[in-house]
C-alpha positions in Angstrom: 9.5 4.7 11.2 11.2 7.8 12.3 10.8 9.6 8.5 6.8 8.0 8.6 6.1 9.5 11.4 7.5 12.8 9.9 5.6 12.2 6.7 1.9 11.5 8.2 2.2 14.1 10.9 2.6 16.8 8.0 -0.7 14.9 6.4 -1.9 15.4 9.6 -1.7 19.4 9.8 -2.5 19.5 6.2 -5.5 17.8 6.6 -6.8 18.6 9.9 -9.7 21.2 8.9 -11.5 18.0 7.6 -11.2 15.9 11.0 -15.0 14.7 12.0 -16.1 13.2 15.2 -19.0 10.9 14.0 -20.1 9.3 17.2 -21.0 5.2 16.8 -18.5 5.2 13.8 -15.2 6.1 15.3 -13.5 2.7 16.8 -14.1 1.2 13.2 -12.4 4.5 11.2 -9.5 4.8 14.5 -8.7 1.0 14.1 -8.5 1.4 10.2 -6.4 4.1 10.9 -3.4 2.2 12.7 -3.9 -0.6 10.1 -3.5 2.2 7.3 -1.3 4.8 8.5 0.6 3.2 11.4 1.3 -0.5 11.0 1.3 -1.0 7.8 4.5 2.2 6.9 5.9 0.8 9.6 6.3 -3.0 8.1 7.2 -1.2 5.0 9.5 1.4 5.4 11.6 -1.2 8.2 11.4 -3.7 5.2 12.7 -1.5 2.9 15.6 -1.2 5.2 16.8 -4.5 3.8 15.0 -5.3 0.6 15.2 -3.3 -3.2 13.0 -0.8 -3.8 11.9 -2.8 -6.4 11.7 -6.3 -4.3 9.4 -4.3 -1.8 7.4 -2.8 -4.7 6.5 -6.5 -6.4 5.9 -7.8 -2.3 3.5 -4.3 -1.9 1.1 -6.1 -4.6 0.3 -8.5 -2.0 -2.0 -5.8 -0.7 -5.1 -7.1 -3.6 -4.7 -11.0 -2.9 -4.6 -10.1 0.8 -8.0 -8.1 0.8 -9.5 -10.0 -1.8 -9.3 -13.1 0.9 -10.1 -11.0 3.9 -13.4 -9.8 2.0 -14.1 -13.3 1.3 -13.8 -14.4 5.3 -15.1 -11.4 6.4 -17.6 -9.4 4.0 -18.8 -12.3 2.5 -17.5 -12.3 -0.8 -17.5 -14.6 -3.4 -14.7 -15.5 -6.1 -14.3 -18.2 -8.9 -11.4 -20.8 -9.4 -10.2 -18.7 -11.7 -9.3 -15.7 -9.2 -8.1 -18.2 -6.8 -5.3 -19.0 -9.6 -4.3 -15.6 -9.9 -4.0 -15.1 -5.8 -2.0 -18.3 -5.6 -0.1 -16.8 -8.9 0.9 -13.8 -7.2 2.1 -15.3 -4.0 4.5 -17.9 -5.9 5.9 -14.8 -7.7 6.8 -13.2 -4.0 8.1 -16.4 -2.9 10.2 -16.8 -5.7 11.5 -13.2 -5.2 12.1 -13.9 -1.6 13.6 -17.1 -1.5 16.9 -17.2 -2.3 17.2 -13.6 -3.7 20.0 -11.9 -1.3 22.8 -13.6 -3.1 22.5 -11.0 -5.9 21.6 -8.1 -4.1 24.6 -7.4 -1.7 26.1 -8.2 1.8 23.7 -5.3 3.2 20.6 -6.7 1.7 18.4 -9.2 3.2 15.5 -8.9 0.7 14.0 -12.5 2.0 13.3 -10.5 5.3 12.8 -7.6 3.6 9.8 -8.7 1.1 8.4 -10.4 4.8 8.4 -7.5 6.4 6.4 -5.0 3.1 3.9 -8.8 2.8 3.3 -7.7 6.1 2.4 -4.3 6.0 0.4 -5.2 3.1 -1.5 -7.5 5.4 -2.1 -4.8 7.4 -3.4 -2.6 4.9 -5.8 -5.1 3.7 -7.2 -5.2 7.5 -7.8 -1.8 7.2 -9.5 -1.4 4.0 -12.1 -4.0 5.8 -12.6 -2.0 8.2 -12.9 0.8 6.0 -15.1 -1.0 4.2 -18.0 -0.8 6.8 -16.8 3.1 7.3 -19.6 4.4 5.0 -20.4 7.9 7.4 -17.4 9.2 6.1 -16.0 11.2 3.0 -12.6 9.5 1.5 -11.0 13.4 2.8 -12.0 12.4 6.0 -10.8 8.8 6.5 -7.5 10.3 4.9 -7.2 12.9 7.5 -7.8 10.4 10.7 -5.6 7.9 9.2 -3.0 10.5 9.1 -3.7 11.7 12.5 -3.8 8.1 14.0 -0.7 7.1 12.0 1.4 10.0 13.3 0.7 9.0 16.9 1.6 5.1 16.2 4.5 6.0 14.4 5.9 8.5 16.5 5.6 5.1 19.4 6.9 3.2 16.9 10.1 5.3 16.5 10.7 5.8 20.1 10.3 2.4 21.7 12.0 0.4 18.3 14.5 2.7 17.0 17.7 4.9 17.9 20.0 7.4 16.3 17.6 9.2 15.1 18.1 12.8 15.5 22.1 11.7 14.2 20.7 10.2 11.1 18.8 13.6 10.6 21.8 15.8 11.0 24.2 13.7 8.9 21.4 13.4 5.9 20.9 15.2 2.6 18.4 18.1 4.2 17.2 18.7 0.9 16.8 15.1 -0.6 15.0 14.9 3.3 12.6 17.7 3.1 12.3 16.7 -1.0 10.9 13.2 -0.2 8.6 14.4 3.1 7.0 16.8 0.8 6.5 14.5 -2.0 5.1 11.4 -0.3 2.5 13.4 2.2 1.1 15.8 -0.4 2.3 13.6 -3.9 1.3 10.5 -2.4 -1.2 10.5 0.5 -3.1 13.9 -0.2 -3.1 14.3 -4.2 -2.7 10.9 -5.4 -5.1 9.1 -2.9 -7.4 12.1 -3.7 -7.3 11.5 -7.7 -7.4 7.7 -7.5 -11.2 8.3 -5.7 -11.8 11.3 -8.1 -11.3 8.8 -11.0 -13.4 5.9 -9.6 -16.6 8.0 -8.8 -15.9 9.0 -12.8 -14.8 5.8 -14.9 -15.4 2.3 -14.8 -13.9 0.6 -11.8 -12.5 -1.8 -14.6 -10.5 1.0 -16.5 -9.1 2.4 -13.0 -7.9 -0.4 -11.1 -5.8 -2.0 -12.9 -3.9 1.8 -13.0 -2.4 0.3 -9.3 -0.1 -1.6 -11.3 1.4 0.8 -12.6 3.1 2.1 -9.1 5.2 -1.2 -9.3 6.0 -1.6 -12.7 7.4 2.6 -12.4 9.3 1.6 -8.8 11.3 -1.2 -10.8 12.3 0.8 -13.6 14.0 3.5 -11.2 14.8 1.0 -8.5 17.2 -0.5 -11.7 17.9 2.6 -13.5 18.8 5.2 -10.4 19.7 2.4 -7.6 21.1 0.0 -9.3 18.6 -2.9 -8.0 19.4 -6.8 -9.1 17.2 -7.4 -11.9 17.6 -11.0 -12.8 15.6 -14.2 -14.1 14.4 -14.5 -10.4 13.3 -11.2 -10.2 11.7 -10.8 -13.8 10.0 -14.3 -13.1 8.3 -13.5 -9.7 7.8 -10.0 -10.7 5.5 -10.9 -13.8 4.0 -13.7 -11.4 2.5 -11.1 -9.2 1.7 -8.9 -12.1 0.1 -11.3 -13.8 -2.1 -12.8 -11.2 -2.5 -9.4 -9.3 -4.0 -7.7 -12.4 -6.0 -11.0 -13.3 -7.7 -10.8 -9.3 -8.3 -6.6 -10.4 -9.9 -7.0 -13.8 -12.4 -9.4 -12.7 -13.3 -7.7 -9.3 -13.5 -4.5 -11.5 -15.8 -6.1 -14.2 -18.1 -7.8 -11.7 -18.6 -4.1 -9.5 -19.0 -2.1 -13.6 -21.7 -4.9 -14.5 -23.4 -4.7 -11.0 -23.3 -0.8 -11.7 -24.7 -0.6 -14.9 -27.8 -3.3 -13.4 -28.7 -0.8 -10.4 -28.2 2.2 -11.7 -28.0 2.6 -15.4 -25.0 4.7 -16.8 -23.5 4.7 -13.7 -20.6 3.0 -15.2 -19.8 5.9 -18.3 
């Protein structure tokens, strides 16, 4: 939480010329915020504490099945048998991952409590995008630069009141592995790549973009093996193409479904 609460509060500053006060909008966007950039990196970077990288990165793909059942509790959305399968799919993939998975992955290791805690910040995450959702007022810029603000403040709690040592395990790290990965994740990740990913959906077919999100995991397991040395077993390849598998089945036909309603109200929308 400590290096999250680093991370966001340099998306914060970064992105702080694009902070709007929209009066009648602002619990929704503020309680999106600690769902998206306070709760949810702080399940998942504790989690990945004790799980592989590539164990959290299958359990991260929870986020879709999550959202997708939110939306239909709460936004009242509708989805066939067929996407059902693929939610129940990708959860049997996690659980098989989870359960009974720290026998090859080290005494340190604890990935069944590991892949809980990332589930749960994926939970999380689909809570905010709800909210979000409803958050219509806003320009993507500007959600990102509230969730950064609110998650800097969370996290910085977070830190204090749940963790210790930290200014120790600052001095004894690699300062420029540190600084290297800060960088990276607040401008790579949460400014630039957030940024393209809504560049490209206000450009292609939701159908051609979505299914992109997959990509993330499948690109975390091949270095999480390759540089780290994850477990990469039968259990692992099994749950892992569970999730991908029902995951990417839930995304195409979400993404179809929002193309064809598209092209109906507003023709060539969709090219």
């Amino acid at each position: 939480m400590f290096y999250a609460a680093i991370r966001m509060t340099l998306v914060a500053l970064l992105l702080s010329r694009f902070l709007r006060w929209r009066p009648g909008h602002m619990v929704r966007v503020l309680s999106a915020g600690l769902c998206l950039g306070a709760v949810n990196y702080g399940f998942m970077f504790t989690g990945l504490k004790f799980a592989t990288a590539s164990a959290a990165a299958i359990a991260m793909e929870l986020y879709v099945p999550f959202a997708t059942i939110l939306a239909i509790l709460f936004l009242g959305d509708k989805i066939g048998w067929r996407s059902g399968l693929g939610i129940a799919f990708a959860f049997a993939g996690v659980a098989i991952i989870a359960l009974g998975g720290d026998d090859d992955a080290g005494a340190d290791t604890r990935i069944s409590l590991g892949v809980g805690l990332v589930a749960a910040g994926s939970l999380a995450e689909a809570i905010g995008a709800v909210l979000v959702k409803q958050a219509k007022a806003f320009k993507p810029i500007e959600l990102l630069s509230w969730f950064a603000v609110v998650g800097a403040v969370g996290l910085w709690a977070g830190t204090a009141l749940f963790e210790t040592g930290q200014s120790e395990a600052l001095a004894a790290s690699n300062k420029t592995l540190i600084i290297g990965a800060i960088f990276y994740s607040a401008i790579g990740g949460s400014i630039f790549g957030h940024t393209v990913y809504y560049w490209l959906l206000q450009r292609l077919p939701v159908s051609v973009v979505a299914p992109s999100v997959l990509l993330t995991t499948v690109i975390a397991i091949f270095f999480g093996v390759v540089l780290l040395g994850d477990p990469f077993g039968l259990r692992m390849i099994t749950g892992g193409v569970m999730v991908l598998a029902g995951v990417g089945f839930v995304l195409l036909r979400r993404a179809r479904k929002q193309d064809i309603k598209a092209s109906v109200n507003e023709p060539g929308a969709a090219l």
